[in-house]
Backbone as a ProteinNet text record, in pm:
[ID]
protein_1_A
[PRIMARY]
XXXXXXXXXXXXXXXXXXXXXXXXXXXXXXXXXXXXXXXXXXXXXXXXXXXXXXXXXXXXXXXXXXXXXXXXXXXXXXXXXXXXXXXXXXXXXXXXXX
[TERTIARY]
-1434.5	-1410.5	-1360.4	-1382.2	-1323.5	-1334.7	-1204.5	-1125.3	-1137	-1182.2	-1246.2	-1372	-1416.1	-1588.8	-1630.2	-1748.5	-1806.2	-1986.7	-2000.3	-2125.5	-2182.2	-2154.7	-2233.9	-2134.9	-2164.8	-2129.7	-2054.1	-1929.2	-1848.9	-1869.6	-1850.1	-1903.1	-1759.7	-1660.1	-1519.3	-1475.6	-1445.3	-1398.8	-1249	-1194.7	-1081.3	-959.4	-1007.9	-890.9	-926.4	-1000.1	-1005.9	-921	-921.6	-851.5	-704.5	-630.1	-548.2	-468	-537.2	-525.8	-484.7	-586	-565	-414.2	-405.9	-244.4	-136.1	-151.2	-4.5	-13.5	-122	-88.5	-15.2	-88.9	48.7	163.1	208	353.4	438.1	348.6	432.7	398.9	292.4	328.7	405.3	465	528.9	426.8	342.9	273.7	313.4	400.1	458.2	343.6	246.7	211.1	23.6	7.7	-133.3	-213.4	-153	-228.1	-194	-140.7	-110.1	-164.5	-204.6	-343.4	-498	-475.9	-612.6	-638.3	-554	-508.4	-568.5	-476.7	-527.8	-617.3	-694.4	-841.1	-928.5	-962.1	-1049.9	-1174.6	-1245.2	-1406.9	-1356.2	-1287.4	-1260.6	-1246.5	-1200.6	-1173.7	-1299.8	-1313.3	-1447.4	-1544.3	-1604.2	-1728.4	-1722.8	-1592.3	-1540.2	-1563	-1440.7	-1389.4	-1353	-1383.7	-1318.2	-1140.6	-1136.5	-973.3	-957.5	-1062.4	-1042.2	-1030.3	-1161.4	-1148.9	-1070.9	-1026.8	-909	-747.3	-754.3	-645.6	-634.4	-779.3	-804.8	-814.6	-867.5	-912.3	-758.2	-672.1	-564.9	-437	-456.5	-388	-415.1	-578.9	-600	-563.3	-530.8	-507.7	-345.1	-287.4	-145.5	-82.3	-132	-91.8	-135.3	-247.6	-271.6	-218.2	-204.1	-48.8	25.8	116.7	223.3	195.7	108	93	42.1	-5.5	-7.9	163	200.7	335.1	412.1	434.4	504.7	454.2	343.3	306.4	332.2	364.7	380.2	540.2	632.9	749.8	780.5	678.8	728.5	741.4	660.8	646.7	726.9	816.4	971.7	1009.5	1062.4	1224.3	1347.4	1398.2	1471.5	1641.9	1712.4	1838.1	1896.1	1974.9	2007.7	1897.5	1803.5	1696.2	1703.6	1727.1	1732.9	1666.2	1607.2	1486.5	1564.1	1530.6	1593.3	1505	1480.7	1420.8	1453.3	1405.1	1425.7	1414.2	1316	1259.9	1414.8	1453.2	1523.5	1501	1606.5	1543.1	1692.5	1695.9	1783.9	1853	1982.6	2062.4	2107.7	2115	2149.7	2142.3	2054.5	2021.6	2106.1	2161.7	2285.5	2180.3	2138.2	2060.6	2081.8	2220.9	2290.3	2376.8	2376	2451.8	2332	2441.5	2314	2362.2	2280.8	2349.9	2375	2501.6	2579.2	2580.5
520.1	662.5	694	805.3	832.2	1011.6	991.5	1126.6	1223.8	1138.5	1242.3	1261.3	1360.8	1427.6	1343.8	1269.3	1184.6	1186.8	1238.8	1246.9	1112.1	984.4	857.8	766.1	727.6	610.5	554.3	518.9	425.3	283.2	115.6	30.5	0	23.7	21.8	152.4	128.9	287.8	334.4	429.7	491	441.5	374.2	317.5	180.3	109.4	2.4	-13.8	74	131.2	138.6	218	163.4	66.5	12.7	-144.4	-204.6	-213.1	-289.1	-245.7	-99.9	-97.1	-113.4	-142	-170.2	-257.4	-363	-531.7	-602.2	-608.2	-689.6	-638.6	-535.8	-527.2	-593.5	-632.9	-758.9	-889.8	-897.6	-1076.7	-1042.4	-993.3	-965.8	-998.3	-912.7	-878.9	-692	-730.8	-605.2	-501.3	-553.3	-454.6	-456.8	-346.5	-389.3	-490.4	-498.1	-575.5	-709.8	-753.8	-875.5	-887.5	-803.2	-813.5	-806	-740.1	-794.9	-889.7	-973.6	-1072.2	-1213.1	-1177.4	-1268.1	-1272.4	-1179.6	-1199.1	-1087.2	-1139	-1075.7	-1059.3	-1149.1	-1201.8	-1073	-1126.5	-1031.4	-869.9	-814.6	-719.2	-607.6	-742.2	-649.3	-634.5	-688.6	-674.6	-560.3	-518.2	-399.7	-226.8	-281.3	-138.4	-203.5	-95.6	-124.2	-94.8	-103.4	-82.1	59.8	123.2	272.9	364.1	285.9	338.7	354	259.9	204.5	333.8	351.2	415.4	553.3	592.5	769.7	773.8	655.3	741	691.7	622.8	577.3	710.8	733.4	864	1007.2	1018.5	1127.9	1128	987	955.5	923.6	972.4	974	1028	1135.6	1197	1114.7	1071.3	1009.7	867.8	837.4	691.5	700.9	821.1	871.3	877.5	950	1002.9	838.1	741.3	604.4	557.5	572.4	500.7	553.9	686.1	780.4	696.2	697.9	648.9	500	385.8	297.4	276	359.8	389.2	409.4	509.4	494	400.2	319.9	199.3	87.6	150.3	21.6	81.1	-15.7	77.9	100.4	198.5	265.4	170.3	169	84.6	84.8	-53	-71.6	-115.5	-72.5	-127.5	-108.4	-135.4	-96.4	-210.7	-60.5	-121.2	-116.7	-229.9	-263.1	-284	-240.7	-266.2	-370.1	-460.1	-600.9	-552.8	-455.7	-473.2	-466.5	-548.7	-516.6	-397.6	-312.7	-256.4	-258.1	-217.9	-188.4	-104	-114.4	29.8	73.1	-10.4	57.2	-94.6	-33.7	-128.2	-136.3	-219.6	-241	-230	-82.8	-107.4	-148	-100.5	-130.9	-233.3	-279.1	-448.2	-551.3	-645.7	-764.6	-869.2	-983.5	-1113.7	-1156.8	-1234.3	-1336.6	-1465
1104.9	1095.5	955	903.4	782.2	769.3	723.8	728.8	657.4	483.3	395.8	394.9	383.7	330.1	201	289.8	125.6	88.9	-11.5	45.6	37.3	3.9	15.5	139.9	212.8	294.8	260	237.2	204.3	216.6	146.6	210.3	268.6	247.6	329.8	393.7	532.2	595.3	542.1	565.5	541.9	616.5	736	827.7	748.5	706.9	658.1	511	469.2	329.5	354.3	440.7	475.6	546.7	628.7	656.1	499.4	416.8	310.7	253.4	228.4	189.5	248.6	400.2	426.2	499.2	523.4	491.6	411	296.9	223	157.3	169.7	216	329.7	426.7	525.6	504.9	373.5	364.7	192.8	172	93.8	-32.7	-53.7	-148	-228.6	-333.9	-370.9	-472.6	-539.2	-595.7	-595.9	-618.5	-559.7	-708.3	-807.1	-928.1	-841.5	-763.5	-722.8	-630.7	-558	-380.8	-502.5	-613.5	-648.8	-720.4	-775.8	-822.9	-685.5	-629.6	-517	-408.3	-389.5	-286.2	-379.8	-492.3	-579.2	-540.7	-481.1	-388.3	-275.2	-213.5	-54	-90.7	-186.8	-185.3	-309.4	-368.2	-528.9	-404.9	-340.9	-263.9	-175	-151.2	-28.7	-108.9	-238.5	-328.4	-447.6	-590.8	-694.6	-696.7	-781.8	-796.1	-830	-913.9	-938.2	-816.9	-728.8	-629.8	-506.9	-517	-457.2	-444.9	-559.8	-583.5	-536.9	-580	-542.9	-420	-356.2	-210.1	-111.8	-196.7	-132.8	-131.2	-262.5	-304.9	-169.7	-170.1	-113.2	67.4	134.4	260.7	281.9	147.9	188.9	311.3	349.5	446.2	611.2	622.1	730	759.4	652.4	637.3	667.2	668.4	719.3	844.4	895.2	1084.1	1133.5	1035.5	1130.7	1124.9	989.7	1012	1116.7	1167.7	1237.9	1426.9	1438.7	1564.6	1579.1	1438.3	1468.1	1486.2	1465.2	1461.5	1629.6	1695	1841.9	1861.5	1845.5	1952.1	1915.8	1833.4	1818.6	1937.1	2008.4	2106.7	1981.7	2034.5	1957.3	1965.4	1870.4	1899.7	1789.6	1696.9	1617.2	1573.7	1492.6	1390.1	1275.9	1162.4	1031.4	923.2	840.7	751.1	604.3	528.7	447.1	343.8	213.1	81.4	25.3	8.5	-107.6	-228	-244.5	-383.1	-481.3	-580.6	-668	-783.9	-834.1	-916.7	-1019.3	-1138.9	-1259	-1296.8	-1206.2	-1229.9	-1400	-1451.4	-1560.6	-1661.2	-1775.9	-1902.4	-2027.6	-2070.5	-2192.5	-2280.5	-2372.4	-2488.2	-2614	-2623.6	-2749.3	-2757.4	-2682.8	-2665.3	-2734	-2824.2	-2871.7	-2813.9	-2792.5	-2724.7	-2787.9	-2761.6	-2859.6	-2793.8
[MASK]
++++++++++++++++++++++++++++++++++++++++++++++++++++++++++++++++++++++++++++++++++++++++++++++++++

């Protein structure tokens, strides 16, 4: 099925498209230069990377209404989701190392 109006056939569907983006976020694959990095064969034969991006961009919204329905189906309790990613609160620019 696919959600946007295209006038050529896609050779990957739109639910397949997102499959691809929020897979490896659970094998802890953080950025997508690194999912194409690593199944380059599996994924060039599907979609380019340009393409990749736009039609990922334009299905933001239906990512959300899958994430939202996959959210019911936690039971509800103490569950809490937690970010690994590290990031850099604040950079010493003017400091030199000694």
């Amino acid at each position: 099925m696919n959600y946007l109006n295209q006038i050529r056939k896609p050779r990957l569907s739109d639910i397949g498209l997102i499959i691809i983006d929020l897979v490896p976020k659970c094998i802890n694959i953080d950025s997508e230069y690194q999912l194409f990095r690593i199944l380059p064969y599996e994924l060039s034969a599907r979609i380019e990377r340009s393409v990749y991006n736009i039609r990922k961009r334009k299905l933001f919204y239906y990512r959300g209404l899958l994430r939202n329905k996959l959210a019911e189906h936690i039971p509800s309790g103490n569950y809490y989701i937690v970010d690994s990613m590290p990031f850099e609160v604040c950079k010493l620019s003017r400091s030199s190392p000694k």
